[in-house]
N, C-alpha and C positions, 0 to 999 in steps of 0.2 A: 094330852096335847101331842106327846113327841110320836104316840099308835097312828094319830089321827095324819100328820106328817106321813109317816113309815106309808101307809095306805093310800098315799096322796099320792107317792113316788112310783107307787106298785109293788113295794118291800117291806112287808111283814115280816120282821126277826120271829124266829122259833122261839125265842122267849117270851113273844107277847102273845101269839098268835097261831092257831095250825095253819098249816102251808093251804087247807082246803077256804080258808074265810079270808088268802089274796084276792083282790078285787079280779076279773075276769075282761076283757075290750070291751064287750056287747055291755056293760053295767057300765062303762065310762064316760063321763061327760065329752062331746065330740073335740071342747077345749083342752081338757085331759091327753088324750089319744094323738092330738098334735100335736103338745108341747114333748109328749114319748117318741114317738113317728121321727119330730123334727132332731132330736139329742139323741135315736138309733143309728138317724144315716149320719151326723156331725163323727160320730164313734170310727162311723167304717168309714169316712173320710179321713179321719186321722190316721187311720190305720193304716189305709192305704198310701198317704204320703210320706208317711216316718222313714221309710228309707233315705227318703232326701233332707231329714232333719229339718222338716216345714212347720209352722204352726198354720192353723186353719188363713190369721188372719196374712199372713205372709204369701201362701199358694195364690190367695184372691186377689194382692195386691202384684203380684207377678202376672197373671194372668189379664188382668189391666193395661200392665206395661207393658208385654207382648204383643197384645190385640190390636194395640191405636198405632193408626198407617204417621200419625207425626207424634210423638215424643209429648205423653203428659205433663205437663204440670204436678206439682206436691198438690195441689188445690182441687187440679180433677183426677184424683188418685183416690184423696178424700170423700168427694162430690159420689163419684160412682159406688163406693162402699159404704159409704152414708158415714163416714165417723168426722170425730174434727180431723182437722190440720195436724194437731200434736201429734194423733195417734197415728195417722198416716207417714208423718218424720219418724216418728219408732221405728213402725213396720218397713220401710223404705231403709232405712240407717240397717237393721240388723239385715234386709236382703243384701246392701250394697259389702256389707261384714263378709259375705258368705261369699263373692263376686259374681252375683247374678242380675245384680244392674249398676250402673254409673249415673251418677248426676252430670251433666253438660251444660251451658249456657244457652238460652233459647233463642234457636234462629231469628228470632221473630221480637224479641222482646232483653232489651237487654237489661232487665231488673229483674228478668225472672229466671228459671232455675228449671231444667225439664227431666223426666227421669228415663233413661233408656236403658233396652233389654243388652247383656255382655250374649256372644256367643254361648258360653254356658249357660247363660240365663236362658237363652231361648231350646236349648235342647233339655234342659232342669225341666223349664213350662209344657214341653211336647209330652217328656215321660209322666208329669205328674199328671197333667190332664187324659191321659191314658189309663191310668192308676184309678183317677178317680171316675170316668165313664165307668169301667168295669164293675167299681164299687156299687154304683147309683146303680145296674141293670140288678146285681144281685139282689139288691135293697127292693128293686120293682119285681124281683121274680116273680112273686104269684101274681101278680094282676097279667091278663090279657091286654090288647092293646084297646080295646074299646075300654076296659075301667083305667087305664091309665089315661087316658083324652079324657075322661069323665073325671078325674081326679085333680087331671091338668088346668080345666075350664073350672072347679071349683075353688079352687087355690087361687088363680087367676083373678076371680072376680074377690078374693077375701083381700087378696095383697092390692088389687088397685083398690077398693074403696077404703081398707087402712091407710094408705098413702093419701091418698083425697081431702079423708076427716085430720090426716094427722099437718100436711100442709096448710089446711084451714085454719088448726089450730095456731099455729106456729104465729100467724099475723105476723109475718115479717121479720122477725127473731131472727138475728144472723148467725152463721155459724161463728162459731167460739167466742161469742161474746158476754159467757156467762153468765146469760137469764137463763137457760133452761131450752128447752125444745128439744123435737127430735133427735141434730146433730149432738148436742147435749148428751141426752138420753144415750144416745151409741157411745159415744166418748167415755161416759162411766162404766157402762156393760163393757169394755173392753181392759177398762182400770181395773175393776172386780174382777171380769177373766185373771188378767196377769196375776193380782194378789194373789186370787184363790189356785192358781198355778206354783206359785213362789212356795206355797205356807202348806203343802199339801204333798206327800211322800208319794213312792212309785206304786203303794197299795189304795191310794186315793183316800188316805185321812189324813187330818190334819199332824204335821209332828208334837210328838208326847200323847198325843191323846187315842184313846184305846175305846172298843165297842164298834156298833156295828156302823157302814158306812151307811146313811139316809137316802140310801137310791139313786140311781142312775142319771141324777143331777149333775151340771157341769156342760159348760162351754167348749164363731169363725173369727179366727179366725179367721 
């Protein structure tokens, strides 16, 4: 079981395995190859934003707050990044820690709560998303611009019909109201992030425990 794993991830340890019987792209299922493709570029996004001490899900939640010509809401913070409400109060609560945004009263609504970009924040938002464009061009270097349109329109069409089949399923299921669905689903990939961030040392294993790390598994922010 734990070989079958190891070759799942693309990381045969030398002790179970010679380096010649790692699996190869061309032999991978095209499931496979995205879920490696999608956890290569999360790496060099991380990479890229660490100077400003970001997590994946905190850049994207800044890059919300910056973008919108009136002052989001906690709710379409949420809404846009697909997670609940809680985890958008995290992510918002440790930006506003850092001073890269402020909570205000809403023009518009006096029950509600809006979140806007600090001067910092918006030049924080300019450099990272600078950061991270360069990242993404390095990540597409080999393709040309014709496989990158062809790669664009087939991605395209996978993410709209998962969103289609996954709102159909949903039948109505509100966010955070703990039946389950979609926002659900993101809610806990983002709990597990955090844990498996918490419980997990600077060499990416767990503390105390020793052996090899299980591949290049690991969590947007």
């Amino acid at each position: 079981m734990r070989l079958y794993i190891y070759r799942y991830a693309g990381v045969v340890p030398d002790d179970t395995s010679p380096p010649h019987d790692t699996p190869q792209p061309a032999d991978r299922e095209p499931t496979d190859l995205l879920l490696h493709a999608g956890r290569a570029l999360r790496r060099l996004w991380a990479e890229a934003i660490a100077p400003w001490d970001l997590s994946l899900h905190q850049s994207r939640a800044l890059r919300v707050v910056c973008a919108r010509e009136q002052a989001p809401r906690l709710a379409d913070v949420a809404d846009v990044l697909r997670i609940a409400p809680r985890s958008a109060t995290e992510v918002v609560d440790a930006l506003e820690s850092k001073g890269l945004v402020r909570r205000s009263p809403s023009p518009t609504d006096r029950r509600a709560v809006v979140v806007e970009p600090t001067p910092e924040g918006l030049r924080v938002r300019a450099a990272v998303e600078h950061a991270r464009v360069e990242a993404a061009e390095r990540y597409l270097s080999p393709l040309d611009a014709g496989e990158r349109q062809t790669l664009a329109t087939l991605l395209g069409r996978l993410v709209q019909e998962h969103h289609r089949g996954h709102d159909g399923r949903r039948g109505g299921v509100g966010r955070g109201d703990g039946r389950g669905g979609a926002d659900h689903d993101h809610a806990h990939d983002h709990e597990r992030h955090r844990d498996h961030e918490r419980g997990h040392g600077a060499a990416g294993r767990p503390h105390g425990r020793r052996g090899p790390v299980p591949g290049p598994a690991g969590d947007e922010r």
